[in-house]
N, C-alpha and C positions, 0 to 999 in steps of 0.2 A: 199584641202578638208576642209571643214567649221566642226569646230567639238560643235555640239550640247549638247553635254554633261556639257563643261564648261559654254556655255551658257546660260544655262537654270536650272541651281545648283542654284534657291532659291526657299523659300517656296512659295507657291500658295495659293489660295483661298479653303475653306471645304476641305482640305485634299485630293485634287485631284492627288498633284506629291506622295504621301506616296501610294496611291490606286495603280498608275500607277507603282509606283516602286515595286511592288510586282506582278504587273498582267504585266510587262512587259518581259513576262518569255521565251518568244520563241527563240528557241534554233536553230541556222542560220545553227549550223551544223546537225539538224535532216533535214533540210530542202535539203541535201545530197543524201536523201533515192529516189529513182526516185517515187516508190509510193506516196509516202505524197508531193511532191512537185506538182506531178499531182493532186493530189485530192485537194491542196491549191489552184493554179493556178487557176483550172475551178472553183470554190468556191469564191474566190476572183472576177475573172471578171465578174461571174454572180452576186454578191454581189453592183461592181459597176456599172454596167450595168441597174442594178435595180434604181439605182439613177440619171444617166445620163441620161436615158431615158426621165426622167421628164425635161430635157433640150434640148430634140430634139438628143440627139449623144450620141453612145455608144463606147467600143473599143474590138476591136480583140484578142491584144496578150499585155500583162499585160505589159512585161517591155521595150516592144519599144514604145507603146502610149503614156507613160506617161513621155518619153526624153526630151519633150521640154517644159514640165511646164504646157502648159496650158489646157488638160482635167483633170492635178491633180488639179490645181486651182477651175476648173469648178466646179467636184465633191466638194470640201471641200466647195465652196458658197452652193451647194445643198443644202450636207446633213446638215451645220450649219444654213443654213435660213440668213446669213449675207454675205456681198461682201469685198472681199479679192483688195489689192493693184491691183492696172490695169497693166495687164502684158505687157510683151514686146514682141512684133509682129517680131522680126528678128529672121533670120534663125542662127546666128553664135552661135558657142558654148555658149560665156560669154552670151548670152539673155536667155538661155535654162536654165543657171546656174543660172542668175537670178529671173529667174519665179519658178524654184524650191525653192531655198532660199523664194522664199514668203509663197510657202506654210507648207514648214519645220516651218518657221517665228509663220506664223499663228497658225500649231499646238503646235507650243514650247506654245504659248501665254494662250492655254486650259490648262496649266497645265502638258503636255505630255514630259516626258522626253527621249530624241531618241541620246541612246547611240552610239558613231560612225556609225551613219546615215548621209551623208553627201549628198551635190546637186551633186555631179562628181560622185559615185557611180550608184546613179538614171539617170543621161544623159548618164552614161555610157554606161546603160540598165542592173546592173547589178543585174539578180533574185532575188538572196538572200537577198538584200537590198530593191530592189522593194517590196518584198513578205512580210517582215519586216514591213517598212514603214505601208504600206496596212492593213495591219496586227493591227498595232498601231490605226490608222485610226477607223478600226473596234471596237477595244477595245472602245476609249474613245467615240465614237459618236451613240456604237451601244448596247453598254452591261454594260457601267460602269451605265449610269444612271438606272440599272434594281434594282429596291428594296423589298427584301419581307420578311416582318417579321424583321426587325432593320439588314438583311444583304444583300450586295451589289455585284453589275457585279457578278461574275461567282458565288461563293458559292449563290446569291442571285439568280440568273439565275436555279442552279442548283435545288434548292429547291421550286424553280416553278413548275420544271420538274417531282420532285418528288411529289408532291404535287400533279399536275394534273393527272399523272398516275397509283397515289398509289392503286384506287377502281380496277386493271385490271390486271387479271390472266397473267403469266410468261412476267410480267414486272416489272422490278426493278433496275433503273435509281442512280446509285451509281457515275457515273462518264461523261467526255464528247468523250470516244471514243468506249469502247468496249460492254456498255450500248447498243448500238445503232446499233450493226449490226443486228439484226433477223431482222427489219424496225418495231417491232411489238410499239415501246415508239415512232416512227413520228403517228404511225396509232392513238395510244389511244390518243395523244393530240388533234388531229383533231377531232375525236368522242367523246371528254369531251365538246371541245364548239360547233361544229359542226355533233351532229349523226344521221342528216340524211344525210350526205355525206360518211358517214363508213360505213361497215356490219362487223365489227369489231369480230364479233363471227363468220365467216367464216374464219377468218385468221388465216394460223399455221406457229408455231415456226420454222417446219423444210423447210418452203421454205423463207429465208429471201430477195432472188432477188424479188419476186413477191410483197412481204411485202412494200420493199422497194418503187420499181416502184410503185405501188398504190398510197404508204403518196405521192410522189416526184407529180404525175401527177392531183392528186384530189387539191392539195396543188398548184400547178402551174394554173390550171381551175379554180379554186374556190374561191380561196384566196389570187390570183396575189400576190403568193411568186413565184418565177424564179426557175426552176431546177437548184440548186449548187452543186448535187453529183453525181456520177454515182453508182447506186447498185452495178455493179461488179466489181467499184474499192474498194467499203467498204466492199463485202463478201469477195474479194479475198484478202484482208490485215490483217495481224495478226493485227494489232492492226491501227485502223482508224486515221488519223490527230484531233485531237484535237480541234483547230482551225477551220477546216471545219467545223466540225461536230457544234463549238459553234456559226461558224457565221450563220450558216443555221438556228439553234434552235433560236436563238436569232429574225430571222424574223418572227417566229409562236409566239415569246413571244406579238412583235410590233403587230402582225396583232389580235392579243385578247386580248390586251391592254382594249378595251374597256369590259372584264366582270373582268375587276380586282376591280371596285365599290363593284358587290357580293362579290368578297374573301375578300375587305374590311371589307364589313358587319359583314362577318361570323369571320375573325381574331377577330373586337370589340366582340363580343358572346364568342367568345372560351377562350379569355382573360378576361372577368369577371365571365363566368362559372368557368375558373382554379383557379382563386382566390377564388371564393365558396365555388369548391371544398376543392382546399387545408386546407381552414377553417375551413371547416366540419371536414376534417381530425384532425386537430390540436383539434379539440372542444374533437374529443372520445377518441386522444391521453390523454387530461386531465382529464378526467372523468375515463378512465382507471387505469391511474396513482396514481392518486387522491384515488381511490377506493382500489386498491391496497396497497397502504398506510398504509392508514387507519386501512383497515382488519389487516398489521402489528404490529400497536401500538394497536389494539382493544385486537389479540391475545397474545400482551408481556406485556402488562399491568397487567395481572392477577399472570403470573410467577411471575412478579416484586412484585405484591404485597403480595405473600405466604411466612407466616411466620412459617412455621411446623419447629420446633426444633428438630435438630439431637442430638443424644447421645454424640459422641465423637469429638473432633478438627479436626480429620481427613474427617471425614463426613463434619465437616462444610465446611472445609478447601476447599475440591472439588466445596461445592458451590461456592466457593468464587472463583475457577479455571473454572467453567462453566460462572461467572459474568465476569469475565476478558476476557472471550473467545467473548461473546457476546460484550461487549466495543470493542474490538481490529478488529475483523472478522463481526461480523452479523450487527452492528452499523451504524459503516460509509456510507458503500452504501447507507445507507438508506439517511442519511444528505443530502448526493450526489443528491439522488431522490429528497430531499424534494427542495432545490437550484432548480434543473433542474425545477422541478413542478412550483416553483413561477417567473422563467423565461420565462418558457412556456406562462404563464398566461398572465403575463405582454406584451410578442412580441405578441399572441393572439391578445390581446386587442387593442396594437397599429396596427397590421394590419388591426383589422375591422371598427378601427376610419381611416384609411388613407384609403380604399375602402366603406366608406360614408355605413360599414354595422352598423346595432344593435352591442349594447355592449353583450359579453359573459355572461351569467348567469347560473354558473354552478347549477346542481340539489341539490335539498338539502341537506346539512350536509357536502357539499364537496369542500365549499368556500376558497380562502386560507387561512381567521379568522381562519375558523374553522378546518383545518392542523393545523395551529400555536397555535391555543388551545387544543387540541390532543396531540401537540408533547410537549405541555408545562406539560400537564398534565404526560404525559412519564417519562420527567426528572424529575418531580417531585417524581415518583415512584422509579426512579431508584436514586436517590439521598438516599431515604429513607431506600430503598434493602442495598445498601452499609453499611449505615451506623449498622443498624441491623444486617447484617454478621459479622463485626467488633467486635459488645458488644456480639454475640453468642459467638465468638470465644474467645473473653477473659471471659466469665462467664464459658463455658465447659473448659478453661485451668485452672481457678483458681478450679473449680470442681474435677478434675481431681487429681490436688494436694492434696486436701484437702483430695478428698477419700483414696489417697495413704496414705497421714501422720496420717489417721484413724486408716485404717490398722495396719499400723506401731505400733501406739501407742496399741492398744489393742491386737496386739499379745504380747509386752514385758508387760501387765501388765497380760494376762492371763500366762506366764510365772512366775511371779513372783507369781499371787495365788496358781498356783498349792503344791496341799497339805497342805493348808494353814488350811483351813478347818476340815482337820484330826489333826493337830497338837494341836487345840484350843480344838475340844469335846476329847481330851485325858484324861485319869483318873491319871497320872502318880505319881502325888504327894500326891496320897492318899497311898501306899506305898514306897515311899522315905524319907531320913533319912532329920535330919531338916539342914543340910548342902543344900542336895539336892533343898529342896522346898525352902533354902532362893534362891538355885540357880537357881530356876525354875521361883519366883517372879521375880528379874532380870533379867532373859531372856524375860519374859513379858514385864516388863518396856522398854527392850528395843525392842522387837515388835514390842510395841505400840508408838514410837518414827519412827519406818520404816512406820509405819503404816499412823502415822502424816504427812510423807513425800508422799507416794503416795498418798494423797485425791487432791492432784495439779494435777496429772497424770489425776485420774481421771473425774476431772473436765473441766482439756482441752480435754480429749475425747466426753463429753457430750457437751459441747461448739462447736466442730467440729461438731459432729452431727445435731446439731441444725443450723449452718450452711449450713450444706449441704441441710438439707429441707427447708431451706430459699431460698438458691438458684435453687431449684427444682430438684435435682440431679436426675436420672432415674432412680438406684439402693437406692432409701432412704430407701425401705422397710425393706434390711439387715441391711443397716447402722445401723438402727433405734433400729432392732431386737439384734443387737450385742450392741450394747449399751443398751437398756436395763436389758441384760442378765449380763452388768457389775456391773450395777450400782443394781440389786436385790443384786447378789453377795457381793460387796461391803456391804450392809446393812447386810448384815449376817454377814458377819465378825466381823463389827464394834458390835453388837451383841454380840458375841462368845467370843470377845475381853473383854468386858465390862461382861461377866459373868463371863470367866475365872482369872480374876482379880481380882471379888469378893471374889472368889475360895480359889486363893493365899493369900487375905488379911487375910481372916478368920483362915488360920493356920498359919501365917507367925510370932504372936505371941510364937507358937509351935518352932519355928527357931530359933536359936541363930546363932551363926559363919557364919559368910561368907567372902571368899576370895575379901578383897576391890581393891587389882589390879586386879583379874579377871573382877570385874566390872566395876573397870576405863575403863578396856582395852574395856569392850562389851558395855560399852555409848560412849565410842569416834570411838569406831571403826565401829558402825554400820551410823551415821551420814555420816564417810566418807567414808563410802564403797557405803552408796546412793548419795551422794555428785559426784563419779567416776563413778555411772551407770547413773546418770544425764548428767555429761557433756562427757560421752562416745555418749548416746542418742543424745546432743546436735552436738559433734563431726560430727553425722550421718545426722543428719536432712538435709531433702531438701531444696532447695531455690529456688523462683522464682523473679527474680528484671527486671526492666522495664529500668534502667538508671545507669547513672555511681555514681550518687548520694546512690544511693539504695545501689551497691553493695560495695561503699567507707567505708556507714555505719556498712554493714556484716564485714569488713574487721578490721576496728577500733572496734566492737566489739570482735571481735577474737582475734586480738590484746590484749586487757582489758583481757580477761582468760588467753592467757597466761603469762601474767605478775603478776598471781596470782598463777602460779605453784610453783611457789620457795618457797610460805607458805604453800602453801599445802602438796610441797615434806615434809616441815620442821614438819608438823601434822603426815606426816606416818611414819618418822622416831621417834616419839614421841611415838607412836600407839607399833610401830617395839619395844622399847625400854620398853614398861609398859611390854612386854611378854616376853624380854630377863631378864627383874628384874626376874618375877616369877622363870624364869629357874632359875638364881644364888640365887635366897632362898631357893630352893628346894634344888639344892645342897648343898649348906651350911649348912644345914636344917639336909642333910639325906629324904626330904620327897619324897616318890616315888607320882607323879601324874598318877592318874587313868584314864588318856584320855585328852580328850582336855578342852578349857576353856565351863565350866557348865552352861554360861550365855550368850554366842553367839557363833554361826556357824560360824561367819566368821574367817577366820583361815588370820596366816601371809601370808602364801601363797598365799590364795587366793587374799589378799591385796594386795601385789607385782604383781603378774599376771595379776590384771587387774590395777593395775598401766602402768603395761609397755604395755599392748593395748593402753591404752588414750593414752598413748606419742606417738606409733606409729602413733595414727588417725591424732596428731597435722597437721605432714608434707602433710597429704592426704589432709586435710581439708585445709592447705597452699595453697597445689595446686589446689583445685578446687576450692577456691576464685579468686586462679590469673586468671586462665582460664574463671572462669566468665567477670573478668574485664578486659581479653584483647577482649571477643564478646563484652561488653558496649563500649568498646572504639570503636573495628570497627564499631559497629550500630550507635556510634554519629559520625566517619567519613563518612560513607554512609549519616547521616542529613545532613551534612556539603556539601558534595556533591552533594546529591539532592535540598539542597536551592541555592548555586550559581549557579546551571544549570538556576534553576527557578525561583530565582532573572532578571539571564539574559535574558530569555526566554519570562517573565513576561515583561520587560520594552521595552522590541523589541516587544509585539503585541501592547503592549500601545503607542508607538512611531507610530508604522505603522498605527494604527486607527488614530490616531492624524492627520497623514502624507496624508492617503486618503481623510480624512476630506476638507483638503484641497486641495489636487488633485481636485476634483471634483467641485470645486467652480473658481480657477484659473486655469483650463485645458487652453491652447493656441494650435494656430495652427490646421488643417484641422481639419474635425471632422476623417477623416482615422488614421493622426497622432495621435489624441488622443488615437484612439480606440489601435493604436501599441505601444503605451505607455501606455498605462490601460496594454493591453497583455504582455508587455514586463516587466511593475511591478507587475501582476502576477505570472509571471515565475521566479522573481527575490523573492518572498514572496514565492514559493512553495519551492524554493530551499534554505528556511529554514529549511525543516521540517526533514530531519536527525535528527538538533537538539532538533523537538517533539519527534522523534522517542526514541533519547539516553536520553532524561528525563523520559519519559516511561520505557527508560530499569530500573532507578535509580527507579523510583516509583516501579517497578516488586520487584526489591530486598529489599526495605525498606519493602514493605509488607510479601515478603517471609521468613523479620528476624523476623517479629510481631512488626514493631516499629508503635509506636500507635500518639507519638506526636513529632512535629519539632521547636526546638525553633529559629533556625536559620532564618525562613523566615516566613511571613505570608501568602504564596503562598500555595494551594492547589490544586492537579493532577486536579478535578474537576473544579475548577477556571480556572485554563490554556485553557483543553478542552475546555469549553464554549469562553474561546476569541480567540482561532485561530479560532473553528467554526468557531464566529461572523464576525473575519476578513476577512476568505475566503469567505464570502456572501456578506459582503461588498464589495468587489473586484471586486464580481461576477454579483451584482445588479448594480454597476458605466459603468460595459462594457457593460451591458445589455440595460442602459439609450442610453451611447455612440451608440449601433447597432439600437437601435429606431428612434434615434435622425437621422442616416442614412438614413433608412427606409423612415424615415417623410421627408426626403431630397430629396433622389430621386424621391419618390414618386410625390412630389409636386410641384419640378422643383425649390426649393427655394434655391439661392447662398451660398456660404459661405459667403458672404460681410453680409449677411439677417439672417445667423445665427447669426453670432459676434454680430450684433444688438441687433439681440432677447436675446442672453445671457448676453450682457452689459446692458440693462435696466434691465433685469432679476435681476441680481446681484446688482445692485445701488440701487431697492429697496428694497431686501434680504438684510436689513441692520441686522440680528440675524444669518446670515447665514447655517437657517434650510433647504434650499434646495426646500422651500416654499414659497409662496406671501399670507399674510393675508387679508383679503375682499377691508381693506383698503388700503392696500398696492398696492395691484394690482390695484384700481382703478387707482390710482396716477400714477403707471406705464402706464395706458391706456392714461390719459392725458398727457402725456408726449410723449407716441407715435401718440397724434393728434385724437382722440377718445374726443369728448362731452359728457363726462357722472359728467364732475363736478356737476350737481347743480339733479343728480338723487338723489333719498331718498333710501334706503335700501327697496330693494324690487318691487321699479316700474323702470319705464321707461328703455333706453337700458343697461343701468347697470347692471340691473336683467336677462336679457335676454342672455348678457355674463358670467356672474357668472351662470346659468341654464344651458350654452352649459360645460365650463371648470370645473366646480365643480358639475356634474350630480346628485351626492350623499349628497351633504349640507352637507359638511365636514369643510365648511370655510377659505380652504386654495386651493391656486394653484400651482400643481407640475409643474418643467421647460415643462415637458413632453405635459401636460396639453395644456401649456403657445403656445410652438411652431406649436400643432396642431392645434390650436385657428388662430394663425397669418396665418399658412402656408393656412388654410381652406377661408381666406380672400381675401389671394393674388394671391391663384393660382384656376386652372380649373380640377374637375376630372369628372369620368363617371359618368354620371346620370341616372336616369327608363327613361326618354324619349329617352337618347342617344341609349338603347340598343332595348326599344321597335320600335325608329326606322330604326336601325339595322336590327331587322327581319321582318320587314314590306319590307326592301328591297330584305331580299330573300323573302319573301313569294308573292313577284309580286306584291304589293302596294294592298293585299288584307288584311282583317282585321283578319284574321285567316292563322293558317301554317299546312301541315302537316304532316304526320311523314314521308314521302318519300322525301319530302322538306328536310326536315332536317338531314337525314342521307345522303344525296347526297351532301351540300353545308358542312356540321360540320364533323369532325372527329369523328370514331364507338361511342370512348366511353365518349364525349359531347353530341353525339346527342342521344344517350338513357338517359344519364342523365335528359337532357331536354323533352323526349320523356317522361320518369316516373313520370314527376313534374308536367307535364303542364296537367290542366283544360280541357275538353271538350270545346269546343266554341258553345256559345249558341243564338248567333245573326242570327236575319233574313236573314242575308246573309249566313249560313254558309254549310257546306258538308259533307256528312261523311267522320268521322275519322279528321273533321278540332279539330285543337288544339290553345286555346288561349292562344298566346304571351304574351297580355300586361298584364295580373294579374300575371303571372309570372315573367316578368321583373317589377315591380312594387315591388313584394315579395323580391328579391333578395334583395332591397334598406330597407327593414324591416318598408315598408307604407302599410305592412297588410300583413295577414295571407296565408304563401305556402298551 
């Protein structure tokens, strides 16, 4: 047994053995079933019987006719049209075995590959292999060449089928077996080309023998196709032969072969109508989008730019947690859109230049310019938002402070007036003895020594206040009103001060004696008892520091006080000691003292008392400098953090712009490989963004300390954002060129060997490597690809006529994109208005109008309404009601005048 399989294992011519080897599917052991092998058998020999005929000879019985070779030779000269080896006339086995080998031979030769199919098999007589064989035969001579719509033999077979029978109630052609038994899909193909041989609306679903018999008998009368099935082998089988059923359909395909010119026609129609369509669509996608947009940044622009000033930090603070929400959540998407928008635009445009339509022009206001100047105007507002929330927040923090140390201050100095006022209008020295009023003078003097000391107080509260209305505080009014009420106070005293003094002077001549340690003690003691309510105050005060510098300085000043304790303990012991003299005089003395010292309030004890407060406050005030200084240190760790994130971050989008830069200039390899390499260093640049993500968290936290400056880096959160945008748009507009650049490829039928070209002069005269050819640049490129435009002038001759088609707009430069549709519109063929207008002249019967009954019978529903909505009335002297004119419509579609 000859085994064909090894034989015939090499490639063939159009992808004939790859067609077969998948269509060569028949399963020897379905061929088992007694049904299918009958339904094959008579299928088969009426199949060649239909061919033989045309030779004068038919045969009987499938696999004893064809034992001795020569009516299989016969048939395959048939149905091929060519003559096979001259067989061998002897009766003996080996001549039987030889005339089959020729015809095995001959089909090996189409390309047909016949897996353990052997010539001893076939003389043997045996079915399965006859049937097989037979079988093959069918395939490649009967069905492989069937093409509809770019697909072949059976799926191409099948969608003929579907095709033809789609306009007709309870038929629905899904497959080649069980589609087929009501007979109701042989009836509607015969009544698509042939309905005056059907009454096809008399036929029902529930008698499929009658169905059947009818298509088999009109079809065998009418259309010299040969009855191949028997109605009540196909109703009475669960499921029909496959094979039968396709070699039988396969003779309705041949014998209406001739209206496949119409479905020509009508596929060219429906295949630039889709592309219209699709157009249109894309057109109101953009305009949607577009619009969409827009009304976005139209409605954030105003937020962005509202500057209403809140009261407290807190208040700000949230705007500052709504801006961040909006950056993080409401932002991006939009980027996202705005990308997709100018991709759209761009694949738009190259698909209406590669289907010979009009350029896009979007509606007013809705241009990409004019997105890209919208959104430029956006960042601009949101750049300025930011920055504005920032200074609110440190203007209502230093606010805030100041109000507090307002307060502060004027409640210890309305502490200290009280009673002050009654002390001064007192009479007291007009009945005291002249001990008394010298002691009452010196208790003035020293007063007016305290008194000396707080006009400091009082002038940093007026100073604070004036402050605060400087910086606009929201409560100024009290502020303002409590400081006034000081500073009247104040004058009155100073006042009271200056009269009761008078007072004293004028008797004080009256006075002799006075206790001089009582008064040492009440002039140094009163100094340092304001001296310890000073740096008790000082102790207390707040602080607000921005750096470590700031809080180093609080720190070294604190430092400095207290290295001044030890003279000062050494004054209150001094103070302590003037009071223990008086005691040891008096006892010495015998003098009984009538009370305390005549010349100050302040007593030892109270001195010690608030001695040992200040010394407590030291440690507190210790601690809460250190604690300031371990947050400056963690706030300059968090800098320090945040700039090598974004150091790193910063010099990987700079690298990677760099990196694309030239990607796009030395791409190699298919333009697919490119395009998976554009995708794949995409995917490789998105699978940074973690690390946008964890500088973002480092930015979250430096704002949430209030750090306001980074000395570590020159890098800024806004800086970053703007070049990863920029990057992923880059990325995103190189694969966009690459999927054009396809586009214009396929479209155009142009090689890769004709790109590489286009891209090699491209780039040899892109000596700036902007990604552009400047007027003169490209000329040189044109001479160089064989173009006579050297001795044009700027502006005439075919020079101008090329720079008019690739530069439409007078921009002065030409994109690759440009470049390619230029060459590829040179060298290759697409549809044109005459190709389609005459397209419908061939359905409309070579009349100069169509009409809408034409149309909806030869086009699919929803093509042929479309064209039914478009098209014109026809107005020529030839024309008929309800005719519709084709040619201004196919004219229109090419944008040579107005739909």
């Amino acid at each position: 047994m000859v085994d064909y399989h090894a034989a015939n294992n090499q490639p063939s011519a159009g992808g004939v053995q790859t067609y077969m080897e998948q269509e060569n599917d028949w399963d020897r052991d379905l061929l088992l079933d007694p049904a299918w092998e009958k339904q094959q058998r008579k299928t088969f020999t009426a199949w060649c019987n239909s061919h033989l005929r045309k030779a004068g000879t038919q045969i009987e019985n499938i696999e004893e006719d064809f034992r001795d070779g020569l009516k299989l030779m016969l048939l395959l000269e048939v149905i091929s049209g060519e003559r096979l080896a001259k067989p061998e006339r002897g009766k003996m086995r080996v001549h039987k075995i030889n005339n089959v080998n020729k015809a095995l031979d001959f089909i090996a030769s189409k390309g047909v590959k016949l897996v353990s199919i052997g010539a001893e098999e076939i003389v043997d007589g045996n079915a399965k292999m006859t049937l097989g064989m037979i079988w093959t035969i069918i395939l490649r001579f009967a069905i492989q060449d069937i093409s509809v719509e770019e697909t072949s033999a059976k799926e191409g077979l099948l969608l003929w089928c579907q095709r033809k029978t789609a306009p007709y109630k309870n038929v629905n052609v899904q497959n080649f077996h069980i589609s087929w038994k009501d007979g109701l899909a042989f009836n509607a193909l015969i009544h698509r080309h042939r309905p005056d041989l059907i009454d096809y609306d008399s036929l029902r679903k529930d008698d499929p023998v009658h169905n059947l018999n009818n298509a088999f008998e009109v079809a065998e009368k009418h259309l010299d196709i040969p009855k191949m099935l028997d109605a009540e082998d196909i109703v009475g089988t669960l499921r029909p032969d496959e094979k039968a059923i396709m070699t039988y359909v396969s003779c309705f395909y041949h014998a209406f072969s001739g209206a496949q010119k119409a479905e020509t026609a009508a596929n060219r129609i429906c295949k630039v109508l889709a592309v219209n369509q699709e157009n249109e669509q894309m057109m109101e996608d953009y305009e949607k989008l577009a619009s969409e947009l827009l009304e976005w940044i139209r409605r954030t622009i105003p937020w962005l730019e509202n500057r209403t000033q809140e009261k407290t930090v807190n208040e700000m603070q949230a705007k500052q947690e709504d801006f961040r929400d909006y950056r993080c959540v409401h932002k991006p998407p939009k980027v996202q859109e705005k990308c997709q928008l100018e991709i759209s635009f761009n694949t738009l445009q190259t698909k209406l230049r590669l289907s010979n339509r009009p350029a896009f022009m979007p509606s007013e206001g809705r241009m990409v310019s004019d997105i890209n100047g919208a959104w430029h105007t956006l960042e601009g507002a949101e750049k300025g938002y930011e920055e504005w929330i920032l200074s609110e927040i440190r203007r209502l923090e230093r606010l805030e402070h100041l109000a507090e140390k307002f307060h502060q201050k004027a409640a210890i100095h309305q502490s200290w007036t009280d009673g002050k006022e009654a002390m001064l209008t007192q009479k007291d020295y007009e009945t005291s003895t002249l001990s008394e009023v010298k002691a009452l003078l010196r208790k003035h003097e020293a007063f007016e020594s305290d008194l000396a000391a707080h006009q400091d107080r009082v002038e940093q509260i007026a100073a604070i206040a004036q402050e605060l209305n400087e910086l606009d505080y929201y409560d100024s009014a009290s502020v303002n009103a409590c400081c006034q009420k000081i500073c009247d106070q104040w004058d009155v005293l100073g006042a009271l001060t200056q009269s009761r003094k008078e007072s004293l002077e004028r008797t004080e001549k009256q006075l002799e004696s006075i206790d001089e340690l009582y008064l040492e003690y009440a002039k140094r003691a009163a100094p340092f008892n304001n001296w310890m309510e000073g740096a008790m105050e000082d102790l207390q005060d707040m602080f607000i520091v921005h750096n470590i510098e700031e809080i180093q300085g609080l720190i070294t000043a604190h430092e400095q006080f207290k290295s001044t304790l030890s003279e000062a303990n050494k004054e209150r012991e001094a103070i302590q000691a003037i009071q223990a003299e008086v005691q040891k005089i008096a006892q010495s003395n015998g003098i009984k003292l009538s009370g305390g010292n005549p010349y100050t309030t302040i007593t030892p004890e109270s001195i010690d008392s608030k001695w040992e407060k200040a010394m407590a406050m030291v440690p507190q005030r210790d601690a809460a400098l250190q604690e300031e200084l371990n947050k400056q240190n963690s706030n300059d760790s968090l800098r320090a953090t945040f700039a090598t994130q974004a150091n790193t971050v910063g010099a990987y989008i700079q690298a990677k712009m760099e990196e694309i830069g030239r990607i796009s200039i030395e791409m190699n390899g298919t333009l697919e490989d490119q395009l998976t390499s554009l995708k794949d260093y995409q995917k490789n640049i998105m699978s940074y963004m973690p690390e946008i993500n964890k500088l973002e968290g480092y930015h979250q936290l430096i704002q949430e300390a209030l750090i306001f400056d980074n000395q570590y880096t020159a890098y800024t959160m806004e800086h970053l954002r703007v070049g990863w945008e920029q990057l992923l748009t880059t990325i995103a507009r190189t694969i966009n060129e690459v999927e054009n650049q396809i586009l214009t490829r396929d479209a155009k039928g142009i090689s890769q060997e004709q790109l590489y070209e286009y891209r090699a002069s491209f780039n040899h005269f892109d000596k700036d490597h902007s990604g552009a050819l400047m007027a003169e640049e490209f000329k040189a490129c044109l001479i160089s690809l064989g173009y006579d435009v050297e001795n044009d002038k700027q502006g005439d001759g075919e020079f101008a006529r090329i720079m008019g088609i690739v530069d439409p707009n007078g921009s002065g430069a030409v994109t690759f994109q440009a470049f390619i549709d230029f060459m590829s519109r040179e060298t290759t063929d697409t549809d044109t208005a005459d190709q389609v207008i005459a397209s419908f002249k061939i359905l409309a019967g070579d009349k100069n109008f169509i009409t809408a009954e034409e149309l909806r019978r030869e086009l699919p529903p929803d093509q042929a309404e479309y064209c039914i909505a478009r098209m014109a009335p026809y107005t020529g002297p030839d024309g008929a009601p309800g005719a519709l004119d084709y040619m201004s419509f196919s004219t229109a579609l090419y944008g040579e005048s107005d739909l």
